[in-house]
C-alpha positions, 0 to 999 in steps of 0.5 A: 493417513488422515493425519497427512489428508489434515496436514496438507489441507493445512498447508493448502489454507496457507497457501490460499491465503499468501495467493490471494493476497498476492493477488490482491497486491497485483490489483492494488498496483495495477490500480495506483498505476491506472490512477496516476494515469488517469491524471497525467493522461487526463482520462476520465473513463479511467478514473470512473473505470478505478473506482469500479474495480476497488469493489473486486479489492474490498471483496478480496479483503473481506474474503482473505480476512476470512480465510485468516480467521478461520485458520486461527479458529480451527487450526490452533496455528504454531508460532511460525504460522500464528505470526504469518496468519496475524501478519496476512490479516494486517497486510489486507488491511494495508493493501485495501487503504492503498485501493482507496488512496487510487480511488481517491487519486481518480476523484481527483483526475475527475476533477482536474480533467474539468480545467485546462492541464496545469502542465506536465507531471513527470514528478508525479509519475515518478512518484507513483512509480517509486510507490508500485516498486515499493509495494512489490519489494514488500510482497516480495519479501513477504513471500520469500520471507526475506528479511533484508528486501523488507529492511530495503523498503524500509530505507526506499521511504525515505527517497518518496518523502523527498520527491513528494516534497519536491513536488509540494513546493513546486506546486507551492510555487505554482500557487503563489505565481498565480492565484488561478493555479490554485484549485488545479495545484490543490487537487494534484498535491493531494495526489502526490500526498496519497502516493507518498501515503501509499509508500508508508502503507509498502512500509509496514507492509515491511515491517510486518515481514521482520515480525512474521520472519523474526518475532519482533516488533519493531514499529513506531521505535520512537514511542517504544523508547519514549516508554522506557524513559523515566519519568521525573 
C-alpha cells in the first residue's frame, strides 16, 4: 500500500509539471498575441498591461523549475522520466524568453504609438500568427510525446524566416523612400525580428520533443559534423 500512495504521488508530480508548463505556454501565446496587437491596434494600455503580466510568467518558471529539481533530487527519476524532467527544465527556459520577446515587442508599441501609423501591418500579423501556431505544435507534440508534430515544427521554421525577411526588405524600402520612416521602420523591424526569435525558441521547443521521446540529441547537427572532421 505505501508503495502505490509513493508511486501515484510520483505520477502526480509529473503531471504537475506538464500542467503548469502548459499553462505557462498558453500565457506565453496570449501574450505574444497581446503584444502584436498592441502594435498593429496602436494600444498602448495593452502594452503597459504585457509588461504587467510577464511577472505571473517569470513566477511560472521559477515555480515549475522548482517542481523539476525536486523531482530530480528525491525521486531518482528512470530514463524515461529523467529526459521528460530535464526536457521541462529546458522548455520553461524557452517559454520565459518568448515572454520577454512580448515585452519587448510592447516596448516598442509604446514607442511607435507616439508617431503617426506607418501604414498597415498585415505581414506583421501574420507573422505572429504563424509564431503562436508554432509554439502550440510543440506543446503539443510535448504533450502527446509525438515525435513527427515536433519534426513539423521543425520544417514550419523555415516559412517564418521567409516572411520576417519579407517584411525586412519592405520596411528597408520604407527607409530608403523617406528618411522619416526611418525610427518608425527601426522599431516595427525589431518587432518582426523578436517574432522570428519567438519561431526559433517553438523550435528547440521541438527539438527537445525528439530528445524526450527518443534519447537523441539532434540540435545544432552542423557543429556536431564540424566535430567529426579531421583535422589537418
Amino acid at each position: 500500500m505505501p508503495t502505490t500512495h509513493t508511486d501515484k504521488s510520483y505520477e502526480a508530480e509529473l503531471k504537475g509539471i506538464r500542467d503548469r508548463l502548459l499553462e505557462m505556454g498558453g500565457l506565453v501565446e496570449r501574450a505574444i498575441a497581446a503584444s502584436v496587437r498592441a502594435v498593429t491596434e496602436r494600444d498602448t494600455a495593452l502594452a503597459e498591461d504585457i509588461k504587467l503580466k510577464d511577472r505571473e510568467i517569470n513566477r511560472m518558471e521559477v515555480d515549475i523549475d522548482g517542481a523539476c529539481r525536486r523531482v530530480l533530487a528525491l525521486r531518482q527519476p528512470a530514463a524515461s522520466d529523467l529526459r521528460f524532467v530535464t526536457t521541462a527544465l529546458k522548455i520553461v527556459t524557452d517559454l520565459e524568453r518568448m515572454g520577454d520577446l512580448a515585452v519587448n515587442i510592447a516596448e516598442r508599441a509604446i514607442d511607435l504609438n507616439q508617431a503617426p501609423a506607418l501604414g498597415p501591418l498585415h505581414d506583421l500579423s501574420k507573422l505572429a500568427d504563424l509564431s503562436e501556431a508554432q509554439l502550440k505544435k510543440a506543446l503539443d507534440a510535448f504533450v502527446t510525446r509525438d515525435v513527427e508534430k515536433a519534426e513539423e515544427v521543425m520544417r514550419g521554421d523555415d516559412l517564418l524566416d521567409t516572411l520576417y525577411l519579407k517584411i525586412f526588405n519592405d520596411l528597408l524600402g520604407l527607409m530608403m523612400e523617406d528618411s522619416r520612416n526611418i525610427r518608425r521602420a527601426t522599431a516595427i523591424m525589431f518587432a518582426a525580428k523578436h517574432l522570428e526569435r519567438f519561431g526559433d525558441h517553438a523550435t528547440n521547443l521541438a527539438e527537445m520533443v525528439v530528445y524526450m521521446v527518443r534519447g537523441t540529441d539532434i540540435r545544432h547537427p552542423r557543429s556536431r559534423a564540424l566535430e567529426g572532421t579531421p583535422h589537418e
